[in-house]
C-alpha positions in Angstrom: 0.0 0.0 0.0 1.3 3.2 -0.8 2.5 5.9 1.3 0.6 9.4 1.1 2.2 10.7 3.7 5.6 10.5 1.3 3.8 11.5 -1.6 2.5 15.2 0.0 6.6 15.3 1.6 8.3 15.2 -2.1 6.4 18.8 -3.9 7.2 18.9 -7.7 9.1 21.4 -9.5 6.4 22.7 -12.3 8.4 26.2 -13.1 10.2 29.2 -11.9 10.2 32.8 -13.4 11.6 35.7 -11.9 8.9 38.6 -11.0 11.1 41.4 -9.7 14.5 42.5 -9.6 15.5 45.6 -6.9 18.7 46.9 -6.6 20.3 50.3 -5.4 22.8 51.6 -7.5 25.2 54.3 -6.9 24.3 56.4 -10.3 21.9 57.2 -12.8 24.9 55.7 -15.2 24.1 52.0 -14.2 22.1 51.9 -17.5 24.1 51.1 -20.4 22.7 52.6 -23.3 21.8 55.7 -21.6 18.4 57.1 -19.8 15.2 59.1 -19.3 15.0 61.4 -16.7 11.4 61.7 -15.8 9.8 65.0 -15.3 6.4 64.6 -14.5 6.6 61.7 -11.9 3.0 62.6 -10.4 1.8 60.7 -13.6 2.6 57.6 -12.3 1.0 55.9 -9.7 3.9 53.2 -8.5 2.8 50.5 -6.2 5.4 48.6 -4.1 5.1 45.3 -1.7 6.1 45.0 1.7 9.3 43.1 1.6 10.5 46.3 -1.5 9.9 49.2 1.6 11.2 47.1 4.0 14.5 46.9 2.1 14.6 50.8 1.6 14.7 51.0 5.1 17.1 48.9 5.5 19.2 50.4 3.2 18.6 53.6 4.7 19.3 52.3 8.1 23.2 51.4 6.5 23.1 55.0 5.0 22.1 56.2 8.2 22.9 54.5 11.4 22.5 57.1 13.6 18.3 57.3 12.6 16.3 54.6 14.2 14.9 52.2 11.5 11.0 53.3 13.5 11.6 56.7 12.3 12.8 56.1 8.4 9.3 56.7 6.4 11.2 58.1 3.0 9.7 59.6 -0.1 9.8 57.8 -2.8 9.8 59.5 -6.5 9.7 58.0 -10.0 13.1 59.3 -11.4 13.2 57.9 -15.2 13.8 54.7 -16.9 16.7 53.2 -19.3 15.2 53.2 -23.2 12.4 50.4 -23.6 13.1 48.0 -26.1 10.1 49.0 -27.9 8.1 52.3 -27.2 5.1 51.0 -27.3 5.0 48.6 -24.3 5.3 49.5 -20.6 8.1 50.1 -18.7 10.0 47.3 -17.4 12.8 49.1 -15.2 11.9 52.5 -13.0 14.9 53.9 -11.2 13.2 55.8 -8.1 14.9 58.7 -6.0 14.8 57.9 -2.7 14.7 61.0 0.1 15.1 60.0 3.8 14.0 62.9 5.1 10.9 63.9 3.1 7.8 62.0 4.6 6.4 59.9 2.4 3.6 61.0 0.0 4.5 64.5 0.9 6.2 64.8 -2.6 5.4 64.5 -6.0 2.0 63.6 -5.3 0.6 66.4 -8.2 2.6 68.9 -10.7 1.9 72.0 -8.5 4.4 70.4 -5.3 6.7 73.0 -4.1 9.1 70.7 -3.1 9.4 68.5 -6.3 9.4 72.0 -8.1 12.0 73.0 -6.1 14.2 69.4 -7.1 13.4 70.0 -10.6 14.2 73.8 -11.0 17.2 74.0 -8.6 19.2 70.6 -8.3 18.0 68.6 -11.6 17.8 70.8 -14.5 20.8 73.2 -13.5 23.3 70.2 -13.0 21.8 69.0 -16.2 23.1 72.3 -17.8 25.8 72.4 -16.4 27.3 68.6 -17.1 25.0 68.0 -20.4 26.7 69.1 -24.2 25.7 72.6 -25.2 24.4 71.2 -28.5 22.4 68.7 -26.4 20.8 71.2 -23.8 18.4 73.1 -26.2 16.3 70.4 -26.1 15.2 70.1 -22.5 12.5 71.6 -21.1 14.2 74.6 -18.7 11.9 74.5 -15.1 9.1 72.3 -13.7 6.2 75.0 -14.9 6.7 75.2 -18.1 6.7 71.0 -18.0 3.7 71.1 -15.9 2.0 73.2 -18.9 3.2 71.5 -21.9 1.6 68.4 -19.9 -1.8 69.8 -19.5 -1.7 71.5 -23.0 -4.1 69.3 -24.8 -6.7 68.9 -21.6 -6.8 72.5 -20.8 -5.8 74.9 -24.1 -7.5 72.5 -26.1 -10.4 71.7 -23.9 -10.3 68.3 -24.5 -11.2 65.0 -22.2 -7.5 63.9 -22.3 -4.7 63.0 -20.0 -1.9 65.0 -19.3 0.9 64.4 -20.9 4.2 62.5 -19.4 7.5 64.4 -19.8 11.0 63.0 -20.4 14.6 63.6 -21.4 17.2 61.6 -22.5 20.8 61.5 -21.6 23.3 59.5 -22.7 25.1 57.1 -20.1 28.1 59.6 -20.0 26.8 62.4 -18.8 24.9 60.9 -16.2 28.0 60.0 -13.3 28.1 63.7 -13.5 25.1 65.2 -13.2 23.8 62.5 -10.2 27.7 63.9 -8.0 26.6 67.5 -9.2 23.1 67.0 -7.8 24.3 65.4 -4.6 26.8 67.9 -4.0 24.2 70.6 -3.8 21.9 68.7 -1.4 24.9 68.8 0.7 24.7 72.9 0.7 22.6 75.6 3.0 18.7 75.5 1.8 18.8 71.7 0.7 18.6 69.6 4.3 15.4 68.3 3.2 17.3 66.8 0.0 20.4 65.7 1.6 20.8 61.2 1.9 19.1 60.9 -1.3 19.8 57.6 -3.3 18.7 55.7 -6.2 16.9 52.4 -6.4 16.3 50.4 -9.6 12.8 48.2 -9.5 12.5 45.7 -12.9 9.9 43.2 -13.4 11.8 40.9 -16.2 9.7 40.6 -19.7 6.9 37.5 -18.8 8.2 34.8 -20.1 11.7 35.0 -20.5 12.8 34.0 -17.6 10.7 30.6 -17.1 12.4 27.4 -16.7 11.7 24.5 -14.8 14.5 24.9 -12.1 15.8 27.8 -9.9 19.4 27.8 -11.6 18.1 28.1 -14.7 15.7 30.9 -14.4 18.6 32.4 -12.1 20.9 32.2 -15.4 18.1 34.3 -17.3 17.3 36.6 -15.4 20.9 37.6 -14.6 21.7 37.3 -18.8 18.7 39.8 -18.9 20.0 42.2 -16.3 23.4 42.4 -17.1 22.4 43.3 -20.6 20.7 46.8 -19.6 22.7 47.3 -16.3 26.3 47.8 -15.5 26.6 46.1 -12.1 30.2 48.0 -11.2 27.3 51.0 -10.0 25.5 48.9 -8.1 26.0 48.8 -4.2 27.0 45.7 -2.4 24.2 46.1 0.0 21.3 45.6 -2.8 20.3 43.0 -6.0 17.7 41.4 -5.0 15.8 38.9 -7.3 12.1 37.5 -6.2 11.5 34.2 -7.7 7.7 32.8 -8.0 8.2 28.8 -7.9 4.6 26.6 -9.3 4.8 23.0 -7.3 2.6 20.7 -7.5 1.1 17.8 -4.1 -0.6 15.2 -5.6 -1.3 17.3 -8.8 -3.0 19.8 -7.2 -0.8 22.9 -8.2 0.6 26.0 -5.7 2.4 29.5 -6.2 5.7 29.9 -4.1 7.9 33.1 -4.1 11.7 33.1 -3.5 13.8 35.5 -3.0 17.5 35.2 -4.3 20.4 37.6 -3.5 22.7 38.3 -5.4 26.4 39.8 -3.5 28.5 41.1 -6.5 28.3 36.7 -8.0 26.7 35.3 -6.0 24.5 32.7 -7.0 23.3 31.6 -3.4 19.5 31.5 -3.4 17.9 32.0 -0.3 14.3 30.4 -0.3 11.3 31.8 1.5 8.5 30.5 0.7 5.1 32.4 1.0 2.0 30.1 -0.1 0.1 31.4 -3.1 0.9 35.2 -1.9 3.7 36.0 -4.3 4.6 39.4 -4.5 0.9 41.2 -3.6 1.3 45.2 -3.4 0.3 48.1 -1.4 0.1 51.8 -2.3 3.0 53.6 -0.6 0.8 56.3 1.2 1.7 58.2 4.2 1.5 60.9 7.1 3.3 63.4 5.0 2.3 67.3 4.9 0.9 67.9 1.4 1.8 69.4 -1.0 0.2 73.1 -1.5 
């Protein structure tokens, strides 16, 4: 007679595929063939899970060790994205500025935010035109008003039911190690405190499919084929690649959802495996206590 107890012990492999990558790089430059700069983040409406702000805070916490990890509650704005493959499908990669000491959803929650105005028109766009090619230059956009007009152009000129229009800029992967040190520098001055422990973090959701296999390694060897193609990993910190697997097993052919998490230290390819039953990766709207914007 057989054993069922032994047959619910030994799960199945069905398939793995990687769902989200984070990481925190060091400069805007970790994108190899170049990228957007976002100017009207209050267009998008991110969405992050729990395990994605609890690793901001802990990468704040390194940043910052002096702050207790209770008190870290940091901003989080959309700062551009590397070129898409093709224009026509959604982003796959975001790179987010991160600000420690702006409460979250007290910035960039709508165009008219003094304090994303104040980002745009006096840290972003001058060390833009300051590090970017003359011949270059003329093409961006020169302060946050005039790119919260152009955006509402067509819905409030035109009077028509329409929705505003997103902003972006592109700059080539040299210029960008310069303009990120030129921005930090000036958070470190007199009038930018609010500004000052900023830092990047990159959050990917591979292209479905191309990263399922029917074992861990392989879909490990993908994804990482897949990253390293649009990022150069000598800009990202030691502290933070994270890669979530989702895992489909099977007891007694009755089919489950697992999600893994695998991190990845500069090589690595030690996968550490937490298993969450048919949650996956489920997310919340990062909302907060912050002061809004006037």
């Amino acid at each position: 007679m057989a054993d069922t107890n032994n047959q619910f012990s030994k799960p199945k492999l069905l398939s793995c595929r990687a769902t989200l990558i984070q990481a925190f790089p060091t400069t805007p430059s970790v994108y190899r063939e170049g990228f957007y700069w976002n100017g009207t983040p209050w267009l998008n409406d991110s969405v992050f899970g729990l395990p994605t702000l609890n690793k901001i805070k802990d990468y704040a916490s390194i940043l910052m060790p002096n702050v207790p990890r209770r008190k870290l509650c940091p901003a989080i704005v959309d700062f551009g994205s590397p070129p898409p493959a093709n224009r026509n499908i959604p982003r796959e990669d975001t790179l987010f500025v991160i600000f420690p000491h702006i409460k979250e959803g007290s910035i960039a929650q709508k165009g008219s935010c003094k304090t994303l105005m104040k980002w745009t028109d006096e840290l972003v766009i001058p060390a833009m035109c300051r590090n970017i090619d003359p011949s270059r230059i003329k093409y961006l956009t020169p302060s946050h008003n005039l790119i919260v007009m152009n955006s509402q152009v067509e819905r409030i000129e035109l009077s028509r039911k329409a929705p505003d229009d997103p902003y972006d800029y592109f700059v080539p992967q040299e210029y960008m190690g310069d303009i990120w040190d030129d921005i930090v520098a000036t958070t470190k001055k007199t009038g930018f405190e609010e500004f000052r422990d900023v830092f990047l973090m990159i959050i990917s959701e591979p292209p479905l499919g191309r990263t399922v296999s029917r074992s861990f390694e392989e879909t490990w060897a993908k994804t990482m084929k897949i990253w390293n193609e649009a990022v150069d990993m000598q800009y990202v910190s030691e502290e933070g690649l994270d890669i979530r697997i989702e895992s489909q097993i099977t007891f007694m052919g009755e089919e489950s959802t697992a999600t893994s998490t695998g991190e990845n230290r500069k090589g690595s390819d030690d996968i550490d495996r937490d298993e969450s039953h048919k949650r996956g990766c489920q997310g919340i709207h990062y909302e907060g206590n912050g002061t809004e914007c006037k």
